[in-house]
PDB file of N, CA, C and O in Angstrom:
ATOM      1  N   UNK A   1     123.416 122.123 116.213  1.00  0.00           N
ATOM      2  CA  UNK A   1     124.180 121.675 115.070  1.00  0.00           C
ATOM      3  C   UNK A   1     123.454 120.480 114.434  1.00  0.00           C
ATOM      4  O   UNK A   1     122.896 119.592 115.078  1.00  0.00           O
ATOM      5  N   UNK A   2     123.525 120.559 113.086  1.00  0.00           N
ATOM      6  CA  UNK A   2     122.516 119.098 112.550  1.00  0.00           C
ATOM      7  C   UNK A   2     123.729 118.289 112.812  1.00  0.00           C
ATOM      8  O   UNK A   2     124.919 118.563 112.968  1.00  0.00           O
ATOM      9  N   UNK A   3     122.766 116.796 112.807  1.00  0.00           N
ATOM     10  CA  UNK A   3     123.392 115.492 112.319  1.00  0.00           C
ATOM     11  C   UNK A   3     124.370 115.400 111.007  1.00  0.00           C
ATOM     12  O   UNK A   3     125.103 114.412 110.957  1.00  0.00           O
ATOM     13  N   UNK A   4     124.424 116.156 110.164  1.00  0.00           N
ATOM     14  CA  UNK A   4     124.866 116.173 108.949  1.00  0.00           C
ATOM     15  C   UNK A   4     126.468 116.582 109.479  1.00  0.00           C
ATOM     16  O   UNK A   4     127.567 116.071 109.263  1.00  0.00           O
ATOM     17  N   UNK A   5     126.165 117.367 110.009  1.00  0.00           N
ATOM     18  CA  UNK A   5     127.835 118.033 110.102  1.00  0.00           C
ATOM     19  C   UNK A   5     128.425 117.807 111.181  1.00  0.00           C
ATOM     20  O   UNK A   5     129.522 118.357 111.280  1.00  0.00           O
ATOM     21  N   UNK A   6     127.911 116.851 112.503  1.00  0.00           N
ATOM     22  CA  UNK A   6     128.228 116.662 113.691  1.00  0.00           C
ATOM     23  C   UNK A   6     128.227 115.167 113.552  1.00  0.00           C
ATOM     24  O   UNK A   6     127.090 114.734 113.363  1.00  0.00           O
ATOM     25  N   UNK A   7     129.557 113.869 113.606  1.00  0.00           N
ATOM     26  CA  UNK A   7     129.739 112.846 112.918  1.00  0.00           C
ATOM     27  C   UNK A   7     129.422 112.044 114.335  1.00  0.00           C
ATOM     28  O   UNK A   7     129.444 110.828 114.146  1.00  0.00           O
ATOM     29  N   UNK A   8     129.124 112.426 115.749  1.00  0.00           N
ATOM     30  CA  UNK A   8     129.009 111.476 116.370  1.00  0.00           C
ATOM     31  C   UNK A   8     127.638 111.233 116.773  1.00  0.00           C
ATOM     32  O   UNK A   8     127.262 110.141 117.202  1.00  0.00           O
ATOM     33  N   UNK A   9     126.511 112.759 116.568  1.00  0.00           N
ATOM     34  CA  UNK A   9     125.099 112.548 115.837  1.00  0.00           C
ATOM     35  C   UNK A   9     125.014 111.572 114.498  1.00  0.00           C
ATOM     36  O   UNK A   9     124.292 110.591 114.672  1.00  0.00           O
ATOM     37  N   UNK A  10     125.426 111.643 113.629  1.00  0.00           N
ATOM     38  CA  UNK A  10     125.273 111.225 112.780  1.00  0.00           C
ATOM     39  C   UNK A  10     125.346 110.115 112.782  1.00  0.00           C
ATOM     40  O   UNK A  10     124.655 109.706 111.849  1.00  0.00           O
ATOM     41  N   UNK A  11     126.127 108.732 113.680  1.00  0.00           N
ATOM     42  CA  UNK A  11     126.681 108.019 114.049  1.00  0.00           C
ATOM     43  C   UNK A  11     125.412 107.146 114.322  1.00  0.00           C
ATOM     44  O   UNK A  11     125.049 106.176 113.657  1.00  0.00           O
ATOM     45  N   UNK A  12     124.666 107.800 115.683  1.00  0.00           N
ATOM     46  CA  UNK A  12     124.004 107.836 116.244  1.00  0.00           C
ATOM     47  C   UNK A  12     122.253 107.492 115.410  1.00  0.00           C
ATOM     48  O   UNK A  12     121.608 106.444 115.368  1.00  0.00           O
ATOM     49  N   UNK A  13     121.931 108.930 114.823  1.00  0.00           N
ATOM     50  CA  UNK A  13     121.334 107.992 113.989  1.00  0.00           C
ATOM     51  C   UNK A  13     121.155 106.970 113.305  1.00  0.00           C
ATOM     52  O   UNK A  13     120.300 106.091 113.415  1.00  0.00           O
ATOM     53  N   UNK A  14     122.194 107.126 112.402  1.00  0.00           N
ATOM     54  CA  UNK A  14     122.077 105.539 111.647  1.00  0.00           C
ATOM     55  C   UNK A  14     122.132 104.448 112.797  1.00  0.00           C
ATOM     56  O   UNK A  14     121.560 103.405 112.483  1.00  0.00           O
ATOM     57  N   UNK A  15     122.525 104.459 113.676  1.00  0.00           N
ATOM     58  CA  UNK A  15     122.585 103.039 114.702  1.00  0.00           C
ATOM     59  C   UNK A  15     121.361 102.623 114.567  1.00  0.00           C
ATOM     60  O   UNK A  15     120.834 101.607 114.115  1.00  0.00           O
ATOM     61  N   UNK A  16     120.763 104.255 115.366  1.00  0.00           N
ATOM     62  CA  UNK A  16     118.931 104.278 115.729  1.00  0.00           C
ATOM     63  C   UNK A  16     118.547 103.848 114.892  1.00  0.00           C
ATOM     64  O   UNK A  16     117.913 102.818 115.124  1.00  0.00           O
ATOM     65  N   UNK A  17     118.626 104.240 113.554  1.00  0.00           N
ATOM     66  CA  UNK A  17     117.961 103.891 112.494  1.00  0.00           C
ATOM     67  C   UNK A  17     118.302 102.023 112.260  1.00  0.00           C
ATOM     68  O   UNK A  17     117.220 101.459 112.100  1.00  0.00           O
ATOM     69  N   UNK A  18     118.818 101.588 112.238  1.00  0.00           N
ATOM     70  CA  UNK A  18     119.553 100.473 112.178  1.00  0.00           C
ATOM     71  C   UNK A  18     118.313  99.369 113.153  1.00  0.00           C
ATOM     72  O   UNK A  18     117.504  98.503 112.819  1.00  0.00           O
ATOM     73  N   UNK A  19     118.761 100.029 114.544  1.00  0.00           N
ATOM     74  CA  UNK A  19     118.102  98.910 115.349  1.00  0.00           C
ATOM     75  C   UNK A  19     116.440  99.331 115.114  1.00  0.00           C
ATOM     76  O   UNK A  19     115.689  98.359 115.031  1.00  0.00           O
ATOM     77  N   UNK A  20     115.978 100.323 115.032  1.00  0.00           N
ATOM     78  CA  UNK A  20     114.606 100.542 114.679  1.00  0.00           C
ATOM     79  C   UNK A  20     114.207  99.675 113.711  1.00  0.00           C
ATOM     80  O   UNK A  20     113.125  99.149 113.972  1.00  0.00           O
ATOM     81  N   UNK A  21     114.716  99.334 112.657  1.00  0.00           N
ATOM     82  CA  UNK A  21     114.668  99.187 111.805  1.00  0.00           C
ATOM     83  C   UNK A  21     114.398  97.235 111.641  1.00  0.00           C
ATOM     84  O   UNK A  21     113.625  96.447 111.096  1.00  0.00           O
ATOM     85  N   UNK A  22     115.618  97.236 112.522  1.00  0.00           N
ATOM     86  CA  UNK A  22     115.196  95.994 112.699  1.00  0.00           C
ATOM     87  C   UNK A  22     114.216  94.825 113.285  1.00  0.00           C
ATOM     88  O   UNK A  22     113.827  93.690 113.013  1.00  0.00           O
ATOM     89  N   UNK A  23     114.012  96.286 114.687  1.00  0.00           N
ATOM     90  CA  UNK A  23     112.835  95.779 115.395  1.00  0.00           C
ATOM     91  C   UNK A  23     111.783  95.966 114.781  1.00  0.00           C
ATOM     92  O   UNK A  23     110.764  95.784 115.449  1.00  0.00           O
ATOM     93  N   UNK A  24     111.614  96.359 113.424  1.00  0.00           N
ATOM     94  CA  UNK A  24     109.976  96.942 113.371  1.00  0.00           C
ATOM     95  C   UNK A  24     109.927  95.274 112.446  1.00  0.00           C
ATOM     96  O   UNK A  24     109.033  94.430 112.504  1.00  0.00           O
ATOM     97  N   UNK A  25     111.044  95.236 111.751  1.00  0.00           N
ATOM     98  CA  UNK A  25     111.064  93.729 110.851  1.00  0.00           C
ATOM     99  C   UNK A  25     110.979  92.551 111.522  1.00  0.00           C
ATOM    100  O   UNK A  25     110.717  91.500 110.938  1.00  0.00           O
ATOM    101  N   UNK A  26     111.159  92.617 112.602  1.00  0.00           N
ATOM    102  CA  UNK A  26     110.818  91.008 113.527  1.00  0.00           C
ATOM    103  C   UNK A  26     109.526  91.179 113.959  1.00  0.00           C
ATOM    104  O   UNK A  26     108.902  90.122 114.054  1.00  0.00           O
ATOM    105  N   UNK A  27     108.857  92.300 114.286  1.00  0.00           N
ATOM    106  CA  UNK A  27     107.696  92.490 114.808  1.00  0.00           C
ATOM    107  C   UNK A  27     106.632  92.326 113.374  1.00  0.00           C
ATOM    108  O   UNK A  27     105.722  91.497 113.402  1.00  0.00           O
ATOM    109  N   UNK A  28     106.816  93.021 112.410  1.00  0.00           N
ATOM    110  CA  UNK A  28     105.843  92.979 111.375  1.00  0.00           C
ATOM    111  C   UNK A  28     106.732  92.760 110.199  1.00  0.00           C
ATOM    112  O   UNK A  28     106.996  93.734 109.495  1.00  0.00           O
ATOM    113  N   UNK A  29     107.225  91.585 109.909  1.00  0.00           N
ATOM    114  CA  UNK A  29     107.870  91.589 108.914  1.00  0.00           C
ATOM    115  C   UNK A  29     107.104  91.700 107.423  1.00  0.00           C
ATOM    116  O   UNK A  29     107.577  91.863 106.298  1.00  0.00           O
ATOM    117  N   UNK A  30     106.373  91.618 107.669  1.00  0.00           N
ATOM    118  CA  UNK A  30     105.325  92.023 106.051  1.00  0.00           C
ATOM    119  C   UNK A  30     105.390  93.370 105.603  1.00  0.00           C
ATOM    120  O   UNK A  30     105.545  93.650 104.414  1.00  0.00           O
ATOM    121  N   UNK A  31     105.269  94.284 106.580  1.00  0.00           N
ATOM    122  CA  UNK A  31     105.372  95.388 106.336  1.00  0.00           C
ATOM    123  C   UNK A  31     106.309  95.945 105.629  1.00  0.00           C
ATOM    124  O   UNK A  31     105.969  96.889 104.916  1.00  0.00           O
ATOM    125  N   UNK A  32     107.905  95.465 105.634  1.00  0.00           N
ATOM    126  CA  UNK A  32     108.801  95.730 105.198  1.00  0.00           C
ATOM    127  C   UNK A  32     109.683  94.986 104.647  1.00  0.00           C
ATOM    128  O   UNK A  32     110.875  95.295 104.621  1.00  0.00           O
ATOM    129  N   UNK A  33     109.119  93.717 104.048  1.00  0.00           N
ATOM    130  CA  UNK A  33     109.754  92.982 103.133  1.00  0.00           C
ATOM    131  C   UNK A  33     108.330  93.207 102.140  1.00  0.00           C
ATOM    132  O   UNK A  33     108.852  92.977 101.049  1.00  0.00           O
ATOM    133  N   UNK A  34     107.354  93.410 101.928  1.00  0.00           N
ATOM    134  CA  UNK A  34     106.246  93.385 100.497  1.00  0.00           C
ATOM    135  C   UNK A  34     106.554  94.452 100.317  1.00  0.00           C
ATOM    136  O   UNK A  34     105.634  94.741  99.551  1.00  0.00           O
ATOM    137  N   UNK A  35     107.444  95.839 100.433  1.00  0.00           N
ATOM    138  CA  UNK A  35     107.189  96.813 100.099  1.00  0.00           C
ATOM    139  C   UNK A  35     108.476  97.482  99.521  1.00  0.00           C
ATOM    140  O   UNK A  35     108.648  98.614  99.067  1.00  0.00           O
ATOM    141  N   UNK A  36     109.259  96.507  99.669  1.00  0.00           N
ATOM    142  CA  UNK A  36     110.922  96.926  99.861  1.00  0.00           C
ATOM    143  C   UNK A  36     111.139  97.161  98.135  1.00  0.00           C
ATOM    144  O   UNK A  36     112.014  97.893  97.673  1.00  0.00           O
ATOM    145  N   UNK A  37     110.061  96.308  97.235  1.00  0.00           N
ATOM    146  CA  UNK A  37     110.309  96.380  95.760  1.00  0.00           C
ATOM    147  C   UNK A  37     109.656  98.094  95.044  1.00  0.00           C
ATOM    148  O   UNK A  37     110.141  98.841  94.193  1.00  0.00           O
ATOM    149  N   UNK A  38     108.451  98.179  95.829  1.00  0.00           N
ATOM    150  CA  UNK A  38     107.743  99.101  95.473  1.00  0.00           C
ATOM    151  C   UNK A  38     108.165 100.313  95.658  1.00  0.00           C
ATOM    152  O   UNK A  38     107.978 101.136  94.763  1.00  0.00           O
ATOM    153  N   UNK A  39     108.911 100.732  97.018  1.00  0.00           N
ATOM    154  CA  UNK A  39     109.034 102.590  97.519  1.00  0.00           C
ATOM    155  C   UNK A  39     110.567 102.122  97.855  1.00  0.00           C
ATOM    156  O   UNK A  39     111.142 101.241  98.494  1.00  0.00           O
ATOM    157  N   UNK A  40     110.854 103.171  97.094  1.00  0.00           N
ATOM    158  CA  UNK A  40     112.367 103.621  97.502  1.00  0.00           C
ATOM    159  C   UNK A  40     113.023 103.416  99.144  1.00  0.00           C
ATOM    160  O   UNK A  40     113.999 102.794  99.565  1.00  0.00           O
ATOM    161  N   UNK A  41     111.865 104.348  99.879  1.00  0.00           N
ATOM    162  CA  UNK A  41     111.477 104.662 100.826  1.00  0.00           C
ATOM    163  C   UNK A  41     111.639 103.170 101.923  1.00  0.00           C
ATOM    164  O   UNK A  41     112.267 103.285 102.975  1.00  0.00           O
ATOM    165  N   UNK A  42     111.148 102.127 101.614  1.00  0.00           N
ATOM    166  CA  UNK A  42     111.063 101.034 102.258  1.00  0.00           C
ATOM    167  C   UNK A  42     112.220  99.991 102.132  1.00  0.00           C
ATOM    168  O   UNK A  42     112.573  99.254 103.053  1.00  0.00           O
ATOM    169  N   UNK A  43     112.811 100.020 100.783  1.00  0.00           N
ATOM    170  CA  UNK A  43     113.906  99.791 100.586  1.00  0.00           C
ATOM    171  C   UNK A  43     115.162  99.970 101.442  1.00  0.00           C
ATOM    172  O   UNK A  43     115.902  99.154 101.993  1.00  0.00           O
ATOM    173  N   UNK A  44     115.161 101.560 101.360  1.00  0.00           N
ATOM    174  CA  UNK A  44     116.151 101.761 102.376  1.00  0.00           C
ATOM    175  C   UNK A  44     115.998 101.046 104.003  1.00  0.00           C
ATOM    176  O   UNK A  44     116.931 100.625 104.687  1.00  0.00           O
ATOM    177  N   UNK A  45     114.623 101.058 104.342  1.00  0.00           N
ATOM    178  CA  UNK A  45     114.242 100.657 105.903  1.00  0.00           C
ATOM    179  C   UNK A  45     114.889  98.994 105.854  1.00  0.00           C
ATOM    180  O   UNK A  45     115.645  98.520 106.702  1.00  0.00           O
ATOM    181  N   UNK A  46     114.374  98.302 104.654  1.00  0.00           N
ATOM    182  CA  UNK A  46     114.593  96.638 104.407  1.00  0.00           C
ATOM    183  C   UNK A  46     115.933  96.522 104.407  1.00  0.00           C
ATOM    184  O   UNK A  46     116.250  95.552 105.094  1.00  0.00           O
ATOM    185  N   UNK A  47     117.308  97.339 103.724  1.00  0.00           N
ATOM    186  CA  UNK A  47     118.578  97.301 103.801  1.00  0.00           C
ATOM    187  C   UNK A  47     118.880  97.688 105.143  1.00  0.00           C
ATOM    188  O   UNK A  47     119.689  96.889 105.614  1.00  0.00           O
ATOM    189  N   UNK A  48     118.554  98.606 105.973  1.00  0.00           N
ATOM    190  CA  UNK A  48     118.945  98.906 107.172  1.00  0.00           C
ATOM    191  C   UNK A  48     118.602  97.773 108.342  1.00  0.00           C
ATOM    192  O   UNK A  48     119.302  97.470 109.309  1.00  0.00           O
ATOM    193  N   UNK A  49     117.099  97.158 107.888  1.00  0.00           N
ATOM    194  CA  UNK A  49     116.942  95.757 108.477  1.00  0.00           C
ATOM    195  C   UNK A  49     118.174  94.709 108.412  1.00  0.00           C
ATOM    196  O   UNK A  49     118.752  94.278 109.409  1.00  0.00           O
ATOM    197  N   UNK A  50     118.421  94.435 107.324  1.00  0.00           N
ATOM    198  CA  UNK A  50     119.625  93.538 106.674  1.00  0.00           C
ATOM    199  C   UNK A  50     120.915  93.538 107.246  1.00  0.00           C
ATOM    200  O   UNK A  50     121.765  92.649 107.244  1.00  0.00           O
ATOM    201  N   UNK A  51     120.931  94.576 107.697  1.00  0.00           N
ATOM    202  CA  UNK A  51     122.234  94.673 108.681  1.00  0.00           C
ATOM    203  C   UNK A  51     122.377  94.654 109.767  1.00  0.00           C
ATOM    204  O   UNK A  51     123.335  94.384 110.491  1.00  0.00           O
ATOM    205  N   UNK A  52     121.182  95.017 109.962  1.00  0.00           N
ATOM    206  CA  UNK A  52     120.879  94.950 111.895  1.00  0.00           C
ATOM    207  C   UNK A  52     120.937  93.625 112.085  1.00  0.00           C
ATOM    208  O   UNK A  52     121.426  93.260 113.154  1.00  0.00           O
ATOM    209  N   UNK A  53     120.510  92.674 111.208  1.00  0.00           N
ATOM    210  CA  UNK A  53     120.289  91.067 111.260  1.00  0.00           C
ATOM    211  C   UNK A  53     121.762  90.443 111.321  1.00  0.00           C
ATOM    212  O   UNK A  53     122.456  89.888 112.172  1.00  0.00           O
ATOM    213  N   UNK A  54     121.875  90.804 110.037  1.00  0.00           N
ATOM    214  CA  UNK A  54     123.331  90.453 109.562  1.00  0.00           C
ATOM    215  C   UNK A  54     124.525  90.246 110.681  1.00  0.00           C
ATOM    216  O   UNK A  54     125.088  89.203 111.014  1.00  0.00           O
ATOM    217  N   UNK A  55     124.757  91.864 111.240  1.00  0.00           N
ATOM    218  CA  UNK A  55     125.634  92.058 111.856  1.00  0.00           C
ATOM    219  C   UNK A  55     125.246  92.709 113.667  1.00  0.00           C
ATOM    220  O   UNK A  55     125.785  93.578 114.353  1.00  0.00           O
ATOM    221  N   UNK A  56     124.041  91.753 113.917  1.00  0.00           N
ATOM    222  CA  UNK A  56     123.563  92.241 114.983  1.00  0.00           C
ATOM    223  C   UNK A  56     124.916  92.493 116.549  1.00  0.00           C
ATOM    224  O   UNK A  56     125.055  93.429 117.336  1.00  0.00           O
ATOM    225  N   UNK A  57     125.488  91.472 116.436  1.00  0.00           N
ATOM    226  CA  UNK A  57     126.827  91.797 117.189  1.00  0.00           C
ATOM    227  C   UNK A  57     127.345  93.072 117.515  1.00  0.00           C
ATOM    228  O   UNK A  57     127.225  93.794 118.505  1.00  0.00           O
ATOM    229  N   UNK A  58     128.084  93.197 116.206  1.00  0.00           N
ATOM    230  CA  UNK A  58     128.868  94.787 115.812  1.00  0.00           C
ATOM    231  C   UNK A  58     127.868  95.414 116.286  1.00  0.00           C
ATOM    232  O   UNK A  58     128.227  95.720 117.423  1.00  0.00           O
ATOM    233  N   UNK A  59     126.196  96.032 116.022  1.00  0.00           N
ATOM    234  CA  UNK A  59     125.839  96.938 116.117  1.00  0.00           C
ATOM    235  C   UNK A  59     125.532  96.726 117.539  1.00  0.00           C
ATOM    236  O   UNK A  59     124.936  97.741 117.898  1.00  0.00           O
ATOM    237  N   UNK A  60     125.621  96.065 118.341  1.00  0.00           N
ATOM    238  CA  UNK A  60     125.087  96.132 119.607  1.00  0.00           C
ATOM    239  C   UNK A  60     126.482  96.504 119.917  1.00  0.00           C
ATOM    240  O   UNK A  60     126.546  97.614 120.447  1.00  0.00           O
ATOM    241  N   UNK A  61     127.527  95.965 119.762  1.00  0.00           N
ATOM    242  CA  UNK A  61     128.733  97.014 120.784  1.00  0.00           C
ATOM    243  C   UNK A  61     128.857  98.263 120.319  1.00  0.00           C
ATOM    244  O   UNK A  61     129.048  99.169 121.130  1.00  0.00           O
ATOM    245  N   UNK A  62     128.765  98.564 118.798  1.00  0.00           N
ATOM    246  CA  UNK A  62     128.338 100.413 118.584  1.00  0.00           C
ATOM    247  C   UNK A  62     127.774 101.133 119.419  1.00  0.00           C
ATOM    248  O   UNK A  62     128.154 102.207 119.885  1.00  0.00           O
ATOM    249  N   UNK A  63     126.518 100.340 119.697  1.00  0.00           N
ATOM    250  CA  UNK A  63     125.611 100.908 120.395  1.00  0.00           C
ATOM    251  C   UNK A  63     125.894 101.077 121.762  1.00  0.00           C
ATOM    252  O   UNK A  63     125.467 102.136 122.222  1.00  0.00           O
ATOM    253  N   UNK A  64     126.433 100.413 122.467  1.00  0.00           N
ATOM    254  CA  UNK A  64     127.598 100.079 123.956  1.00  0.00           C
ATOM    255  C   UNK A  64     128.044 101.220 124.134  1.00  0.00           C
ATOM    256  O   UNK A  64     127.786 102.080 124.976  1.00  0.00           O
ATOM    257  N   UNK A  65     128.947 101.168 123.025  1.00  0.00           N
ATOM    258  CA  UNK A  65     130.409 102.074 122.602  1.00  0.00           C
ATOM    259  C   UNK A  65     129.793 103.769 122.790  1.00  0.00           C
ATOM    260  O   UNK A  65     130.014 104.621 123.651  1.00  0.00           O
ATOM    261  N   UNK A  66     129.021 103.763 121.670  1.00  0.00           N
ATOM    262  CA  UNK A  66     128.348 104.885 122.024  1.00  0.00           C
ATOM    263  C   UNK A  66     127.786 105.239 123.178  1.00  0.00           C
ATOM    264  O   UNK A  66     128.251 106.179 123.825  1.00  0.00           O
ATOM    265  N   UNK A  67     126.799 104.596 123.561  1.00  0.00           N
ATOM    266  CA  UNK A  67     126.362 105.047 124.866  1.00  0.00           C
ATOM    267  C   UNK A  67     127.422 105.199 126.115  1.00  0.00           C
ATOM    268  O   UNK A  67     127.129 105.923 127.067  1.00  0.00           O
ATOM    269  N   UNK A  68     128.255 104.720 126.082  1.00  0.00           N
ATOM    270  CA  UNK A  68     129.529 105.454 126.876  1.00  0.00           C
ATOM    271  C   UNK A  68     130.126 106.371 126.774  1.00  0.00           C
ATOM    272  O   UNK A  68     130.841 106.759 127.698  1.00  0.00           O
ATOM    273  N   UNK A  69     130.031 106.993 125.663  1.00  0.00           N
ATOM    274  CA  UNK A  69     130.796 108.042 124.867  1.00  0.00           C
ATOM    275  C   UNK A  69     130.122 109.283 125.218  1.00  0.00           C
ATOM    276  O   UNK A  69     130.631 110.381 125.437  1.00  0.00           O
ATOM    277  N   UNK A  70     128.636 108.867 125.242  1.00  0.00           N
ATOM    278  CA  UNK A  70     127.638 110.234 125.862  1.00  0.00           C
ATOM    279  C   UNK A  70     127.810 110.364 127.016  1.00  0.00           C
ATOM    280  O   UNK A  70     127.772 111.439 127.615  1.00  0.00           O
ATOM    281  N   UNK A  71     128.090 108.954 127.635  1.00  0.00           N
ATOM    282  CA  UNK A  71     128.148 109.097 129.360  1.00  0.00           C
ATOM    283  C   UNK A  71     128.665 110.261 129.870  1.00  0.00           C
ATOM    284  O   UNK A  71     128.246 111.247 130.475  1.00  0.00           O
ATOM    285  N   UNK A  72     130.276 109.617 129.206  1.00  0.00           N
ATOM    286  CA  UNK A  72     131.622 110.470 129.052  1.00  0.00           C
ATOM    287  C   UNK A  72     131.367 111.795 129.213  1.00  0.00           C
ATOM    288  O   UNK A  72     131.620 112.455 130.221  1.00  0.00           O
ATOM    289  N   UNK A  73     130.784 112.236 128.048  1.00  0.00           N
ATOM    290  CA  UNK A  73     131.026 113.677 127.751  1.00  0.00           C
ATOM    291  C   UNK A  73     129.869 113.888 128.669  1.00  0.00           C
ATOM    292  O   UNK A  73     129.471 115.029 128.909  1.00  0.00           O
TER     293      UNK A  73
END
């Protein structure tokens, strides 16, 4: 089943995407703040950074939350 139509995949990604996202911005932050104006593409990665920062808390108990949830099942 894709991610698209299965909401606790879907979930899941964006987290991934989220904390990836953030780690790649503490590690090389050039990479994805000089580029965030230019490609659509990087933009989205720099907003997904922004929140991982932002709201690093929340997404770490998502991420908790979730990973119990797989346990679970």
């Amino acid at each position: 089943m894709s991610a698209l139509f299965n909401f606790n995949a879907l979930l899941l990604v964006i987290l991934l995407l989220i904390c990836t996202c953030t780690y790649i911005r503490q590690v090389v932050p050039g990479m994805v703040d000089s580029r965030k104006d230019k490609n659509i593409f990087f933009g989205v990665f720099w907003k997904f950074a922004r929140i991982g920062e932002r709201l690093s808390p929340y997404v770490s108990i998502c991420c908790l939350v979730m990973a119990v949830c797989f346990f679970v099942q």
